[in-house]
Each structure stands twice: as C-alpha cells, then as structure tokens.
C-alpha positions as CSV (number, residue, x, y, z in Angstrom):
1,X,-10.8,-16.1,9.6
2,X,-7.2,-15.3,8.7
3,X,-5.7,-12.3,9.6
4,X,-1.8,-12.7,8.6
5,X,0.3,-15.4,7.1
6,X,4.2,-15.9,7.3
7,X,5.8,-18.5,5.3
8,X,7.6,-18.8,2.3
9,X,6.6,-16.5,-1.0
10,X,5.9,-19.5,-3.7
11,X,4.8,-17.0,-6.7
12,X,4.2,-14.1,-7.2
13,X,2.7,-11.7,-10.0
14,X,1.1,-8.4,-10.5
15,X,-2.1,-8.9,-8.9
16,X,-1.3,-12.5,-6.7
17,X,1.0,-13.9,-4.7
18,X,1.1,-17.4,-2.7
19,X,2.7,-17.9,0.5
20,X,3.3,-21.5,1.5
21,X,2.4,-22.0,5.3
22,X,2.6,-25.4,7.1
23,X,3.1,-27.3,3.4
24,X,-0.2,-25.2,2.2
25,X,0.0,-22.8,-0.3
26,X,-2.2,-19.8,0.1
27,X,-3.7,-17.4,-2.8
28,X,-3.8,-14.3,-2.3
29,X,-5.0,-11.4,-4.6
30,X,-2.8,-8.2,-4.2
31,X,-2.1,-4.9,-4.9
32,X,0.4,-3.2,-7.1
33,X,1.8,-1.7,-4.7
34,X,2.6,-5.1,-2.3
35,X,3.8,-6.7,-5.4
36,X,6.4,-3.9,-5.3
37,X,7.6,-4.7,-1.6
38,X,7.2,-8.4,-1.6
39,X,10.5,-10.5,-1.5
40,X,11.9,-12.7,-4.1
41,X,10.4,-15.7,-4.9
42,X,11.5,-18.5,-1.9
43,X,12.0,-16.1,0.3
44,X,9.7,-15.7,3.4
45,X,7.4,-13.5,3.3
46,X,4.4,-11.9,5.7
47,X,1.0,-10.6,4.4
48,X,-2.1,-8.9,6.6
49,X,-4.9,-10.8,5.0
50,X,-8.5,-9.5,4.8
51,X,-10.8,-12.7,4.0
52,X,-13.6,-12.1,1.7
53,X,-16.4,-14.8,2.0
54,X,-19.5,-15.0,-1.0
55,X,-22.0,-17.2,-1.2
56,X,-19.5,-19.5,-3.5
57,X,-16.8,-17.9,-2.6
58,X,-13.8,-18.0,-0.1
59,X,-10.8,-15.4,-1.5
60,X,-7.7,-14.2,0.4
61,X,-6.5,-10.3,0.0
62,X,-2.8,-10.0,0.5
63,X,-1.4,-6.7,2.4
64,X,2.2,-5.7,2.6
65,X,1.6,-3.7,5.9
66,X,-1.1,-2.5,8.3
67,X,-1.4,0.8,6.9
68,X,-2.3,-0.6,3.4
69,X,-4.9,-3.3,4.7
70,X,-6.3,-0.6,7.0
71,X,-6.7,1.9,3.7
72,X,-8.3,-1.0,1.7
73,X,-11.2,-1.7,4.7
74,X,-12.2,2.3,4.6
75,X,-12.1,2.4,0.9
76,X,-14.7,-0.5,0.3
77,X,-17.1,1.1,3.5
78,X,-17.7,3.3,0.0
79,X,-21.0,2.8,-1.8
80,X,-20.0,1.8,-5.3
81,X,-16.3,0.4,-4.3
82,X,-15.7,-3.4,-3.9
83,X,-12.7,-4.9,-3.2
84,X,-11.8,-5.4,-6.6
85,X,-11.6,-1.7,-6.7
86,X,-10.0,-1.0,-4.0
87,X,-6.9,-3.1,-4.7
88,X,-6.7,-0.6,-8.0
89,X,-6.9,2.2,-6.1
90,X,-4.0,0.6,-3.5
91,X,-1.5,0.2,-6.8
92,X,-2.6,2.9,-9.0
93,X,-1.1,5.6,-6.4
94,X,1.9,5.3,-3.6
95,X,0.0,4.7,-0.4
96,X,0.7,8.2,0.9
97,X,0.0,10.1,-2.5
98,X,-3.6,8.0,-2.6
99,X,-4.5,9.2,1.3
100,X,-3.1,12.9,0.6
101,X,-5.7,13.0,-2.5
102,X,-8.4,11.8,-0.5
103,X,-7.6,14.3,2.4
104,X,-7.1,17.2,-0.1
105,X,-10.6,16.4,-2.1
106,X,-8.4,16.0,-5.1
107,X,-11.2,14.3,-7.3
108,X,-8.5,15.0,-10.2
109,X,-5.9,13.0,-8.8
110,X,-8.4,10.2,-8.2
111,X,-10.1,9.8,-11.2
112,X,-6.5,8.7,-12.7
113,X,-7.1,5.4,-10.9
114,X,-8.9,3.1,-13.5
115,X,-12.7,1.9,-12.8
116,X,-12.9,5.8,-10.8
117,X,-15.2,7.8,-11.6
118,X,-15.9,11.8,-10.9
119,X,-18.9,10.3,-8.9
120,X,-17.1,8.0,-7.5
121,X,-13.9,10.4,-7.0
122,X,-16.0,12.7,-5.0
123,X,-17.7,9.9,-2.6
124,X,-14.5,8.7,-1.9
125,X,-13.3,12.4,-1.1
126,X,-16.6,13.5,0.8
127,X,-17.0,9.7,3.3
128,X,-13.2,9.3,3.8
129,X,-11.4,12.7,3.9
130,X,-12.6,13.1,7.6
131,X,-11.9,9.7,8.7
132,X,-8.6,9.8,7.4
133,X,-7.4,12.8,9.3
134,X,-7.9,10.9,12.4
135,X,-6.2,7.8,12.0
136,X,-3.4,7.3,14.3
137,X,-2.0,4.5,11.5
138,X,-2.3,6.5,8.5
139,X,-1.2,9.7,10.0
140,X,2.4,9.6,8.9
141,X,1.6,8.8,5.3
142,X,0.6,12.2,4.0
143,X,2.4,14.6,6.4
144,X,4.4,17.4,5.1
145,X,7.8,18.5,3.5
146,X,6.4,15.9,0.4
147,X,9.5,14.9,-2.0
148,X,10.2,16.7,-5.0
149,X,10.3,13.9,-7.8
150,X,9.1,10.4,-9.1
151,X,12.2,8.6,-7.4
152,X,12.2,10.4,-4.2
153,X,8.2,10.1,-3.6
154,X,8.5,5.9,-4.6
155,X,11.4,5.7,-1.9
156,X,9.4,7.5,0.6
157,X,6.0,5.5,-0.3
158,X,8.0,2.3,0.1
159,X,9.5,3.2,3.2
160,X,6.5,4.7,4.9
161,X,4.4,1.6,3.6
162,X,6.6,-0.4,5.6
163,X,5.7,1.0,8.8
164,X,8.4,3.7,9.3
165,X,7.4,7.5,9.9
166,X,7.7,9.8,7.4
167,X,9.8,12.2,9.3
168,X,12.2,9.9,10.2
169,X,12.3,8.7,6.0
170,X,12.9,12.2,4.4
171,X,16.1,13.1,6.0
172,X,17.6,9.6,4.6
173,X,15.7,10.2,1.7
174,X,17.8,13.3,0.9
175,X,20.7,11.9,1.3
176,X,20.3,9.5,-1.1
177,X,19.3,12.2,-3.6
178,X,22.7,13.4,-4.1
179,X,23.6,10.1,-5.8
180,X,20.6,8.6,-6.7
181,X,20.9,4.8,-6.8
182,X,18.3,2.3,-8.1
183,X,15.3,2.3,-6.0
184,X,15.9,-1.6,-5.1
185,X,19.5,-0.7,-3.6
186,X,18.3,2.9,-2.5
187,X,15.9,1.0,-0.3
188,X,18.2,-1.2,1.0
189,X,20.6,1.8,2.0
190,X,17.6,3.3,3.6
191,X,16.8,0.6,5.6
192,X,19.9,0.3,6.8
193,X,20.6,4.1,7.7
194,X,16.7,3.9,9.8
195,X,18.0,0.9,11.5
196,X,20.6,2.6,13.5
C-alpha cells in the first residue's frame, strides 16, 4: 500500500495531481483544498496518500498534510459518505472551518458542501462531533480567537493545514492584516515570521 510519495509535481488540476517518483508518474485524485497548497508545476512536492482498492480498481488519494488525510479517513467511516464525497467536503470548506462545523453541529454550514444533505449534515454532526474533540492532530484546527474575514480565515486555514498550531498562526496573522498582501506572498511572509 502507499502511504506518502515525494517527487517531483508533473501536473496538476482541480481535483488531480501527479507526482513523478523514481521515473513513474503517480495519479492522484485531490482535494480543493491540496490543490491550493501544492507547489508549482516541476517543483517537488509530498502527498499522504490513502489507497483505495475495488474490485477493478486501484486509485490514489492525494493529501497535502496529516491533518487533512486524517479528516478524510473519519469522514468516509460515515454511512452514506464515500471518498468521492469526502474530497468535496475537504475543498468545499478550509480545513478548520469544516471540523469547527462538525464539532458545533452546524448542519447549516455543512449542507453548503455539494452532494450533503440535511440527513447527511446531521450524521456527519452526530458520528464525528465526538471523535473530533479528541483528536490530538486535529485539535489546533478549530481552537479559538477565529479570524475576522475571508482573507484572514484562508491564511490561517493554509497555515494550520500545513501542520503549524493555530496559536502560533494568529499572532502573524494579524500582523499581516494591517497591510494585507496577496494570500500567495502573505503566506510566504508567514512562513517566514513562524520559522524564526
């Protein structure tokens, strides 16, 4: 089975993306929201991988961290959500806005993501909304002191979605605020200001 691959991003579009490892290209299907943090084209990238194996079937999921690949293997333990889904639900909401919804029972919130249902909403609020609130991983993404706006919540989601805490992001994050640069160069400034 493979669990991660690192090697060089060949393509990508909104819902794939192929990394070339050892001279083979790999398909993977992805979220929104990893298209968003993946690299340029021939740069390297790294994707967690969840394979999927049917009876004529062998497809590759594409994660752009832990957190998100994590998400997508609670999400599809849900009666009536398959993988395809899943990855809707991953880039139809930032990462931290989809678990806060979950945890808050926010059927509203959920039913914005397309193929969800208010059936559906409320399974997803009722199986997960417990798990969630215990997993160390996760924990970060829908803490407190939540951003005001669009541009500061899709800094913050980027940042904690690649692995950094959000208490340690919201500080930086206001800083920023004052000037507000594009969100590409806002979070390369971030990264840069967490790295210290």
């Amino acid at each position: 089975m493979i669990g991660r691959l690192r090697g060089i991003l060949i393509q990508k579009s909104l819902n794939t993306a192929m990394v070339e490892c050892g001279g083979v290209g790999y398909l993977c299907s992805i979220s929104l929201g990893t298209f968003g943090l993946l690299p340029e084209e021939g740069q390297e990238a790294i994707l967690h991988v969840e394979t999927l194996l049917r009876e004529n079937d062998l497809s590759l999921l594409g994660f752009a961290t832990r957190e998100e690949k994590q998400l997508y293997r609670l999400l599809v333990k849900v009666d009536g959500v398959g993988p395809k889904l899943a990855l809707a639900a991953l880039g139809a909401l930032p990462l931290a806005d989809l678990v806060q919804s979950i945890r808050g029972r926010d059927v509203k919130a959920l039913t914005r993501i397309p193929g969800v249902g208010k059936k559906t909403a409320e399974k997803l609020c009722f199986e997960l909304s417990e798990k969630l609130g215990g997993m160390g991983g996760l924990d970060g993404l829908a803490g407190g002191g939540a951003p005001r706006d669009a541009w500061e919540s899709d800094l913050v989601s980027a940042l904690t979605n690649l692995g950094f805490r959000e208490d340690a992001v919201l500080p930086i994050v206001k800083d920023l605020a004052a000037e507000r640069p594009p969100l590409p160069e806002a979070l390369r400034l971030a990264l840069k200001g967490l790295q210290r």
